[in-house]
Structures are given as C-alpha cells and as structure tokens.
Backbone bond lengths (Angstrom), bond angles and torsions (degrees), N, CA, C in turn:
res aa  C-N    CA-C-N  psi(-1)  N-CA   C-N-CA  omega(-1)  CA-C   N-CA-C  phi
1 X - - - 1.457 - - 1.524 108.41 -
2 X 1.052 128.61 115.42 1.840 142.05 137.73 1.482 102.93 -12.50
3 X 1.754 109.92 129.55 1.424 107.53 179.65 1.879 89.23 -102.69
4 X 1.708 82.99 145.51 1.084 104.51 177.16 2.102 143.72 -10.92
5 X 1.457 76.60 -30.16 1.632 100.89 -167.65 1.925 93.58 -78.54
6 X 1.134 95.76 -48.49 1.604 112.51 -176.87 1.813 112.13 -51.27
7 X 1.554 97.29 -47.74 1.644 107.73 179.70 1.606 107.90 -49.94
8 X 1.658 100.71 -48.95 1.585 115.82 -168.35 1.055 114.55 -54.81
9 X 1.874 116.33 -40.60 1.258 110.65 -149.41 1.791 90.33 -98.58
10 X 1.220 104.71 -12.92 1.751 84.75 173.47 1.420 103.94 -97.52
11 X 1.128 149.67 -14.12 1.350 131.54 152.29 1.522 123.85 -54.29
12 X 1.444 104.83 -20.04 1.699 117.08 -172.99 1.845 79.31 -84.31
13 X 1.185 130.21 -88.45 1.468 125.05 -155.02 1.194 123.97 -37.52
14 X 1.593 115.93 -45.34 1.422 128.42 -170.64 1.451 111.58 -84.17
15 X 1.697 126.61 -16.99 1.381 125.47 158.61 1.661 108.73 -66.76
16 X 1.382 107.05 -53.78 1.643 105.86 172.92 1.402 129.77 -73.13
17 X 1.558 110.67 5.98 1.360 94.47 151.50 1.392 131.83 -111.90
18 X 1.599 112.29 10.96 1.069 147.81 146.78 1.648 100.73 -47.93
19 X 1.100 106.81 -81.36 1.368 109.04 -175.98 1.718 129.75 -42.86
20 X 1.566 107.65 -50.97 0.881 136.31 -171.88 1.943 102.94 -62.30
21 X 1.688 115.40 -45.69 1.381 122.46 173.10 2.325 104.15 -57.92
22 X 1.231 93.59 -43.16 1.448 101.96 171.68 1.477 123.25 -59.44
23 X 1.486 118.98 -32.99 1.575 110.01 167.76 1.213 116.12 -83.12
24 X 1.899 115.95 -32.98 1.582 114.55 162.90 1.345 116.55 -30.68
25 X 1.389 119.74 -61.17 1.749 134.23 -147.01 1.626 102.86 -81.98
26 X 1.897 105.58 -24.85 1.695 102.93 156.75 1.741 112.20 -78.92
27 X 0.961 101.27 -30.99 1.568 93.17 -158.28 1.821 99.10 -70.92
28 X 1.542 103.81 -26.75 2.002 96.19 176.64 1.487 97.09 -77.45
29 X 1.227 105.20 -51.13 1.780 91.69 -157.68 1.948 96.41 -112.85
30 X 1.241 98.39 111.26 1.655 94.25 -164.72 1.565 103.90 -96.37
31 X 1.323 104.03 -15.96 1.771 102.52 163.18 1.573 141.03 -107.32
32 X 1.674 84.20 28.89 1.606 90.74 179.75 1.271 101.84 -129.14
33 X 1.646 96.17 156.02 1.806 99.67 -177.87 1.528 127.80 40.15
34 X 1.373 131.29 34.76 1.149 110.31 -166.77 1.243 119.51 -94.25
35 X 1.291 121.75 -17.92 1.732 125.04 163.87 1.169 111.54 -59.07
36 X 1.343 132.33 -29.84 1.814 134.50 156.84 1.171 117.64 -61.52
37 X 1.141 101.58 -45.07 1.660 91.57 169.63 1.735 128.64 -63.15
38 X 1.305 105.36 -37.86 1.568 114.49 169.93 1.678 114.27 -84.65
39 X 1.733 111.27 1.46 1.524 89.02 165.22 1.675 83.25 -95.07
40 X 1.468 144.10 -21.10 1.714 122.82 -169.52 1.690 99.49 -67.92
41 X 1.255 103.09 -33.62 1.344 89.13 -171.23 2.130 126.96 -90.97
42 X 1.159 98.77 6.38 1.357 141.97 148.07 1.561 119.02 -60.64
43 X 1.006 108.01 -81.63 1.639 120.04 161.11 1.228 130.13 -37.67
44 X 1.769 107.64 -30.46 1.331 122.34 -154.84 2.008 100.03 -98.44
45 X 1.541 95.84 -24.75 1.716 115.83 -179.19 1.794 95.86 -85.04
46 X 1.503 114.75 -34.08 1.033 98.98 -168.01 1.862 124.27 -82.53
47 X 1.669 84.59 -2.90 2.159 104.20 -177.61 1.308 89.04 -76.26
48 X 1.393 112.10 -54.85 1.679 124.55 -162.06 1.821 102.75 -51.85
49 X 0.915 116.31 -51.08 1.186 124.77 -179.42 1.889 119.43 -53.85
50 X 1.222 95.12 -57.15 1.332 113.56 177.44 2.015 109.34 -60.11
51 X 1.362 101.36 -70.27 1.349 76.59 141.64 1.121 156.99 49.59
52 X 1.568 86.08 -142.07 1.590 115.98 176.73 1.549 92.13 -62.55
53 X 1.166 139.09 -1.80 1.444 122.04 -165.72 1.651 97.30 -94.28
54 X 1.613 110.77 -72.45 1.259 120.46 129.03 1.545 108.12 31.37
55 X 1.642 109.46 -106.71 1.051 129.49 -179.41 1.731 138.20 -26.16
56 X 1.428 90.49 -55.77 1.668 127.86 170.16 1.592 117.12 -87.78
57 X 1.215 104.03 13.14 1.564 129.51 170.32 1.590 129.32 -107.81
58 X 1.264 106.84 9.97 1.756 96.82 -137.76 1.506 114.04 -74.73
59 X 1.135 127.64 165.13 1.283 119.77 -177.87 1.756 115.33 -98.73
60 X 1.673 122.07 165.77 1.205 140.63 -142.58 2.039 80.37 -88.75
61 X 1.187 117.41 -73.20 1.194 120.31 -170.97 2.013 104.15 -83.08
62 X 1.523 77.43 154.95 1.627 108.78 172.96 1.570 94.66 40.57
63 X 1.564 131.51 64.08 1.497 141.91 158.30 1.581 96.05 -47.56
64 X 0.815 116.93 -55.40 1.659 113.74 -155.97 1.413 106.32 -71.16
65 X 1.459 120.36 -39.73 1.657 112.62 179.73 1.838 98.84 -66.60
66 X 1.684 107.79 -38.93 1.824 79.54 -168.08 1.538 99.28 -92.29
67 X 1.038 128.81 14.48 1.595 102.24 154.85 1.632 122.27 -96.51
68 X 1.423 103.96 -18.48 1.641 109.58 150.11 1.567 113.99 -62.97
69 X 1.376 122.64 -34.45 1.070 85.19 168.42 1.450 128.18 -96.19
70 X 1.275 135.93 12.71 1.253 157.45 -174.02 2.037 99.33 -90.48
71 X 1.036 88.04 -48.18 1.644 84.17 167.21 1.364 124.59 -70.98
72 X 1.908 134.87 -27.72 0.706 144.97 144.38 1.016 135.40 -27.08
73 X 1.329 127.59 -70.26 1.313 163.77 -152.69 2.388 94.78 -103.32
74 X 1.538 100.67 2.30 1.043 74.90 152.02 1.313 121.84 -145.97
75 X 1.341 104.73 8.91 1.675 130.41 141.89 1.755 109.49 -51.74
76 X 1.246 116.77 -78.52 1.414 94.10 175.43 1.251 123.83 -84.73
77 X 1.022 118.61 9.17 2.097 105.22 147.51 1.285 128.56 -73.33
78 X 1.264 104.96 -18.93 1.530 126.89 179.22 1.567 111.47 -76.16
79 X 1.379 102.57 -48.54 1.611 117.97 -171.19 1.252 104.01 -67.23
80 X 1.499 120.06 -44.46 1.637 127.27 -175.49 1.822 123.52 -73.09
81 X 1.668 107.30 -19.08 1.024 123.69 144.07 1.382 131.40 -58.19
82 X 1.251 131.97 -44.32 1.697 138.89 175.37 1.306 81.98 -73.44
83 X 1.540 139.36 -49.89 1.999 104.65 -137.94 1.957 80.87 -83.46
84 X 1.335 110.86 -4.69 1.675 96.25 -164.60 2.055 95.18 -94.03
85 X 1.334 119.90 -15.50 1.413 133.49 144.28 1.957 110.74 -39.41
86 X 1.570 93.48 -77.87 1.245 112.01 -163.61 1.798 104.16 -51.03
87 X 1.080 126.43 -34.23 1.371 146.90 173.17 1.598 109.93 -60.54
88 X 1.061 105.75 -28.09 1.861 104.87 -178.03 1.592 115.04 -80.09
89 X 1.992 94.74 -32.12 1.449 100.60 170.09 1.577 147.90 -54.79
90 X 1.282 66.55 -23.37 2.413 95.46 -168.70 1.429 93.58 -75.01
C-alpha cells in the first residue's frame, strides 16, 4: 500500500491536470462552451474534495480494499472527466 502522502499527491496532480487541460481549451477558444467547461472544472474540485475526504477518513478494517478503492474511483473519475473534455472539442 502507498503511504498516504503518495495517495494525496496523485489525486492533487491528476485533478490539476484535469484542470489545467480546461483553462487550455478556454484560453484557444474563449467563446465556446465555456459554462461546460466551468461545470468540468467544478466537478473536477468536487472528486478532489471527496477524495481527499475519503482519504483523511480511512477505516480500521480492510485499509487496503478502501484505499484500492479510493484509487480506483479516482482513476475513473478522472478518465470520465477528459472524455467529457475530449467531447467539447468535436
């Protein structure tokens, strides 16, 4: 198991580069979609949050299944964020 610090800091990077693809896609096209873009990046504060809550919560039994699933669950929140990115592009 990943100590704690490790969980954080990849939930911290992979929300902000979420984010970070979201100010790109305003900063080229600054008059399209942009209320979609601020609910992904909304959404994207609101995984981070959950989370980190998550995280700083953990429970006494079976640590390892819920931080597997905490790592999970933020792999595909992450993933479902870009294809809902990748979707603004088309």
């Amino acid at each position: 198991m990943a100590s704690l610090r490790v969980i954080k800091k990849d939930i911290d990077y992979l929300v902000s580069e979420v984010i970070s693809d979201c100010w790109t896609f305003l900063y080229i096209n600054p008059d399209k979609k942009a209320e979609d873009v601020v609910e992904i990046i909304n959404d994207a504060i609101t995984l981070r949050n959950g989370l980190f809550e998550r995280v700083n919560t953990p429970v006494k039994e079976n640590a390892k299944a819920h931080f597997k699933a905490i790592n999970q669950d933020l792999l595909t929140g992450v993933d479902a964020l870009f294809q809902r990115m990748s979707a603004l592009t088309k």
